[in-house]
N, C-alpha and C positions, 0 to 999 in steps of 0.2 A: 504494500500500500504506500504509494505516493503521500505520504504523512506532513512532512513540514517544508515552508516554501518560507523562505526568508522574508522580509515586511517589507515591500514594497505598501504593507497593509499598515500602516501607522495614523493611517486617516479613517482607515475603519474601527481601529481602536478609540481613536481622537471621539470620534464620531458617537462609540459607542460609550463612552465617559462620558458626552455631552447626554444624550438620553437618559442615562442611569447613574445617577448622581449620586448614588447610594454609599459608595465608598465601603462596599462590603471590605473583608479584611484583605483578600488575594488583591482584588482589582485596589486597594490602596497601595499595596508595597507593589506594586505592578508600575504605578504612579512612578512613584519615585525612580525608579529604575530606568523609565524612557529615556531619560538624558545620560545617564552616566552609560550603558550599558548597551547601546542601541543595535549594535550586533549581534546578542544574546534574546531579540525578542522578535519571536516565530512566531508563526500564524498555520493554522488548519483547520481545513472547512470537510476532509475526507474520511473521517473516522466511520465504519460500518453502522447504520444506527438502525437497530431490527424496534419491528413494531409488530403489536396486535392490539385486542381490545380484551376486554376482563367481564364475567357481571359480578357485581357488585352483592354481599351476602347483605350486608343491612348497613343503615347508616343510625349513629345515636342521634333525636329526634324528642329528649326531656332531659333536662340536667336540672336538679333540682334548685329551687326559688331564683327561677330564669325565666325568660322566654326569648323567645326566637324573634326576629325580625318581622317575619311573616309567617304564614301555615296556609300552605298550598292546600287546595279541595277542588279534586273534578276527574276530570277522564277524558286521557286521549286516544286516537289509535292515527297513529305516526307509521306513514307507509314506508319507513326505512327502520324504524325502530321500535314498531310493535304496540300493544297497548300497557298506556301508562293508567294507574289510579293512584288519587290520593284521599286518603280520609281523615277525618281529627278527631280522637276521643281527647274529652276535655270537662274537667268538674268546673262547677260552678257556686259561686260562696254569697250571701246575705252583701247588699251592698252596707250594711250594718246591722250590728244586734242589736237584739231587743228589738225589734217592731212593735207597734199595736197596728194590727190586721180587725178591729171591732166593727162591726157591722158592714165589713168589706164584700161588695159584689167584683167580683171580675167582668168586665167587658170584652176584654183579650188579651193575647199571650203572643208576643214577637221575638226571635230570637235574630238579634242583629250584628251582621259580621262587616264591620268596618272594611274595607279595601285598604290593601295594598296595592295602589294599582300601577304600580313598576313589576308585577309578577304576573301579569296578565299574561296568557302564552295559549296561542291556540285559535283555532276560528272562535272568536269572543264574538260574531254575527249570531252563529247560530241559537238555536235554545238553549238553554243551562240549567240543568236543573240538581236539585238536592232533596235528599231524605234524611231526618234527624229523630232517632231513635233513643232513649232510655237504656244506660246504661244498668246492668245488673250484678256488677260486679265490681269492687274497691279497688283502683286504682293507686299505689302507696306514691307520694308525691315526693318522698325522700329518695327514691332509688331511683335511678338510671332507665331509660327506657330508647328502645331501637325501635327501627321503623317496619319489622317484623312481627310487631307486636300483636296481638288478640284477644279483646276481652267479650265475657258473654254482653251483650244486649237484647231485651223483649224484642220480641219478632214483629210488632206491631210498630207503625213508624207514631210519631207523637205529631211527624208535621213533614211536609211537603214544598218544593214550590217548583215555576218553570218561570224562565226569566232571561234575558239576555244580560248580558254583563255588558257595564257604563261605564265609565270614568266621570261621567256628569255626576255633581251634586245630587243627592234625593230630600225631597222639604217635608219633613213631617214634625207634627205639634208635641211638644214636649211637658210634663208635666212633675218636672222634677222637685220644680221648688212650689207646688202643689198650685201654682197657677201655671194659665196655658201660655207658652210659647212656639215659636217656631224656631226649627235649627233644622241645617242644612249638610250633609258631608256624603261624600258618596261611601254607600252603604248596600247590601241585601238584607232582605228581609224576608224571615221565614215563618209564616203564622204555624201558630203549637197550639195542639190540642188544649181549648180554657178550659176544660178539667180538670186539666194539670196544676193550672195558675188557682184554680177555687182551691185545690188539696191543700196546694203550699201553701197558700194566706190558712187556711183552717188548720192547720198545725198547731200541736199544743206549743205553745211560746218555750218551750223547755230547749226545741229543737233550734230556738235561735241563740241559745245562748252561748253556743262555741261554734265555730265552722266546721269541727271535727263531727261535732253532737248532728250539726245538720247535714252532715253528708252522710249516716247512719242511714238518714232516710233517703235522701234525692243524692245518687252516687257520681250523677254525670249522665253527659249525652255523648253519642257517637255521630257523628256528622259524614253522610253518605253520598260522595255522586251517582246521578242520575247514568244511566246503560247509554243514552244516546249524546253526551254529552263528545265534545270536542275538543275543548279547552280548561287551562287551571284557571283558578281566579287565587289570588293573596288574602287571606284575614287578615287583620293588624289586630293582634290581640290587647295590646299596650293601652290601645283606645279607651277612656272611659265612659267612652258613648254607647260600645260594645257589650255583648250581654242576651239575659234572655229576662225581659220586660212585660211585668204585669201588668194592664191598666187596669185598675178600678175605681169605683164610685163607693163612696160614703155620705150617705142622704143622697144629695144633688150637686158631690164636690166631686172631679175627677183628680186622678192622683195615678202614680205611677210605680212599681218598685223593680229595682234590676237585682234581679241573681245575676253578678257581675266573672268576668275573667277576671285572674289573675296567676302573678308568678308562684305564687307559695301555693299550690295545687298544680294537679299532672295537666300538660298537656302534650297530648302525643299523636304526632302526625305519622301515618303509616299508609306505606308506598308498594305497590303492586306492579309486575314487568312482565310481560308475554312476549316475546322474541321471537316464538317460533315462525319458520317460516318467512322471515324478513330480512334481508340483506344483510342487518349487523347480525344473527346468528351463522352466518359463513366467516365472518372473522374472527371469531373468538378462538383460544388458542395457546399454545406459547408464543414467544415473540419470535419473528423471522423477518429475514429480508423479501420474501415470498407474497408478504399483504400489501396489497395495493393500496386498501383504505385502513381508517382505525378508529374508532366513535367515540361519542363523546356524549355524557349525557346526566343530567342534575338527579334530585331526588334520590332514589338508591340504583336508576340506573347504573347502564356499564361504565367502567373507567379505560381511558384510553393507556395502554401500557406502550414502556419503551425499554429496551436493553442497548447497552453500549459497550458489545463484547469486548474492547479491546483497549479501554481507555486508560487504564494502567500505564497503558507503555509510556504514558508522562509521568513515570513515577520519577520521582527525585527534583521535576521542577514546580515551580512557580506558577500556576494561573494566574492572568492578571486579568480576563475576560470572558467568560463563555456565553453564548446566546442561542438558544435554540428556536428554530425556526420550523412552524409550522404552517403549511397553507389549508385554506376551505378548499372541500371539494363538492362535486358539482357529479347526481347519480342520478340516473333515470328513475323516472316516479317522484321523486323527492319532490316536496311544496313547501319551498323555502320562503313563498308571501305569508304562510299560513306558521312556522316550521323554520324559522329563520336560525342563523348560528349563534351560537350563546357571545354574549358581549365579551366576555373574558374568561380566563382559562388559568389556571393555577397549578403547581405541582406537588406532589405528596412520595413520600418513599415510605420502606416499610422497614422500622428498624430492626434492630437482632431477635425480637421475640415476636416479632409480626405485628408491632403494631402498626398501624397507619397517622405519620406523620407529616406535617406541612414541613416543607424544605426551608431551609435558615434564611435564605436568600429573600421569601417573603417574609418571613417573621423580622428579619431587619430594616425591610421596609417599614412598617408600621401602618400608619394612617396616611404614608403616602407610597400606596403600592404602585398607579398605575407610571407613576413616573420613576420610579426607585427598581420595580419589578418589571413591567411592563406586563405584559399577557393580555394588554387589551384587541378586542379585533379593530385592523387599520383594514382600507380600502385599498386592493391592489392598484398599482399602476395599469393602465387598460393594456393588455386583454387579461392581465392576472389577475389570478383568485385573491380574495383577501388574505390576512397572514395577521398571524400570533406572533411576536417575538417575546420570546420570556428571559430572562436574566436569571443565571442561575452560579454565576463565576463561583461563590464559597459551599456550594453543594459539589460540585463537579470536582473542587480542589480535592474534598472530602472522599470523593469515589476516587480520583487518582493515588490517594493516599491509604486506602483499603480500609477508611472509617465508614463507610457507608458501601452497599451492594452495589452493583452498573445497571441497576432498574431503577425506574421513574414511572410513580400514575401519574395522569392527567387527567384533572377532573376541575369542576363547577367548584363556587367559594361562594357562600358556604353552599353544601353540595342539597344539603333537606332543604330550603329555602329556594332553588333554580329548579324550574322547567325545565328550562331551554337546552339545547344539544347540538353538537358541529359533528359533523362528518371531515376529517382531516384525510389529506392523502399520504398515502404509508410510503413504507422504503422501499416499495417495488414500484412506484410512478416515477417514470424516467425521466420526468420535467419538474414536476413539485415533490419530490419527495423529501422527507424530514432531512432539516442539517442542525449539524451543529458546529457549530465555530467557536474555537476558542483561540485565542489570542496568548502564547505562555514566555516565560523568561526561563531559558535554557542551562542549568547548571552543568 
């Protein structure tokens, strides 16, 4: 293998300092090194880089007195990558104890899921629809929970609805502070059985006196997409406009009370994946130079995988830069208006006990990944496909130095939180196939 070609390449380094200002540890003392030493700093773009794709066994999906940014609900069926579902069991606690519920009638029962509506993913034209069932089973809000998960719920749904997903505002009257207002935020709304809402107000007051006490009785709902559904939609759980909403009347006052979310209770979003028969189940695999393509996909989808047989042979020097480059690809059948490539892309390895970790090179970014890391997707130059460049110089040092394995996932950030999925082209596309470039100082 044609391996190192002396730097003529000092402007692609230049170039790539100016993008990734990160100052990881290698690409620092790489730094300094350019002037003293300029005939000891090589460039290669030719290392073997085998690919395939992986599925994904579960993603964690509750960490206790947290929550998530969002919580995906819906169902796709993606003609390159199969049918997606997502569902949320999630308790619900007294927006306060102690209520007096005295001579309460219920008028109805609303369960309102706030938007997200940066996670919208999917034909959001079509119908949309949800079913929200009664859990029957205790949820422990202290443990850990995957997106694997399964708890009993009654067979009978508590509520219903079909709907198209908005990003518009919805205006409905509010009765929080026991007079009527109006307030505005885009929202779904799912009417629940007022059966349910008369039981809850008729509860002996006993049951509001801890949230532990009131989840004895009312354990949670499971939140279900609809069979014909197309697309996710976001909850923002965070919201304190969200909730599942009693109205009622006391004489001729209307009044309102939310059995509200929250972080100190489970909430567990859990993801379903059918592959068969769909293009990404032909690439799964070990990694080779033989895969043309290698996917890419959120929720507990598959993870794009990469090996880099050979990358050692820089043992004993210096990274000062590595960049790996991935482009969109482009498959028959695919509905990328409907189905488009995930905005950004991130990397994970698997350390000595298998876990799965995010690579240093992002964790040193911080809060500012997309400029420090990159992975975001850019717009090819015409006629080329788009392209990922990721920054990974203090990981790559780590695999030359035989701290870390010569595999890399590629996957979504955070991964339970994204829909969305690329189809990348692999190490067997003779035009776009994966590179990686590193730029190193020769000892």
């Amino acid at each position: 293998m044609n391996m190192y070609r002396l730097l003529p390449f000092i402007c692609w380094v230049s170039l790539g300092m100016a993008m990734f200002s990160s100052c990881t540890n290698p690409t620092e003392a790489g730094l300094g090194l350019l002037g003293e030493d300029l005939l000891k700093l090589n460039y290669v773009d030719t290392f073997t880089v085998e690919t395939t794709s992986e599925l994904s066994d579960s993603v964690r999906t509750h960490t206790p007195n947290s929550l998530l940014n969002a919580y995906l609900i819906g169902r796709m069926d993606d003609p390159i990558f199969g049918v997606s579902e997502a569902g949320l069991y999630t308790q619900l606690i007294p927006e306060y104890l102690n209520p007096s519920f005295t001579g309460a009638v219920v008028d109805s029962v609303v369960l309102v899921l706030p938007y997200d509506t940066s996670k919208f993913y999917g034909d959001t034209v079509k119908p949309f629809s949800l079913e929200v069932y009664q859990l029957l089973e205790t949820i422990n809000p202290l443990e850990a929970h995957f997106s694997n998960a399964s708890y009993y719920y009654a067979p009978g749904a508590i509520g219903r609805t079909e709907t198209t997903l908005s990003k518009d505002s919805v205006e409905v009257f509010d009765y929080a502070q026991s007079t009527q207002d109006t307030i505005s935020f885009p929202h779904l709304r799912v009417p629940i059985d007022r059966s349910l809402g008369q039981e809850l107000l008729n509860l002996d007051s006993i049951y509001y006196s801890t949230d532990s006490v009131f989840q004895t009785f009312f354990r949670g709902i499971f939140i279900k997409p609809g069979a014909q559904n197309n697309a996710m939609m976001g909850a923002d759980l965070s919201s304190d406009r969200g909730g599942m909403i009693v109205y009622f009347r006391v004489d001729t006052v209307s009044r309102q009370f939310n059995f509200q979310f929250s972080p100190y209770v489970a909430n567990v979003p859990v993801f379903k994946h059918k592959v068969e028969n769909r293009p990404v189940a032909s690439q799964l695999g070990a990694p080779s130079t033989s895969n043309e393509y290698f996917f890419v996909q959120g929720m507990s989808g598959v993870n794009g995988k990469i090996r880099v047989p050979h990358i050692q042979r820089l043992k004993g020097n210096l990274v000062n830069h590595a960049i790996l480059e991935l482009r969109v690809a482009s498959l028959a059948g695919d509905n990328p208006a409907l189905f488009p490539p995930a905005t950004s892309l991130v990397l994970y390895y698997r350390d000595a006990d298998g876990v799965f970790r995010i690579i240093e090179d992002v964790s040193l970014a911080g809060t500012e990944l997309e400029k420090k890391f990159g992975g975001t997707l850019q717009p090819g130059a015409n006629p080329e496909p788009g392209l990922y460049r990721l920054n990974l110089s203090t990981h790559v040092q780590d695999m030359v130095d035989g701290k870390v394995s010569n595999e890399l996932l590629i996957s979504l950030l955070p991964k339970a939180e994204n829909a969305g999925r690329s189809i990348i082209y692999g190490a067997a596309n003779p035009t776009y196939k994966v590179k990686l470039k590193i730029a190193f100082t020769e000892f």
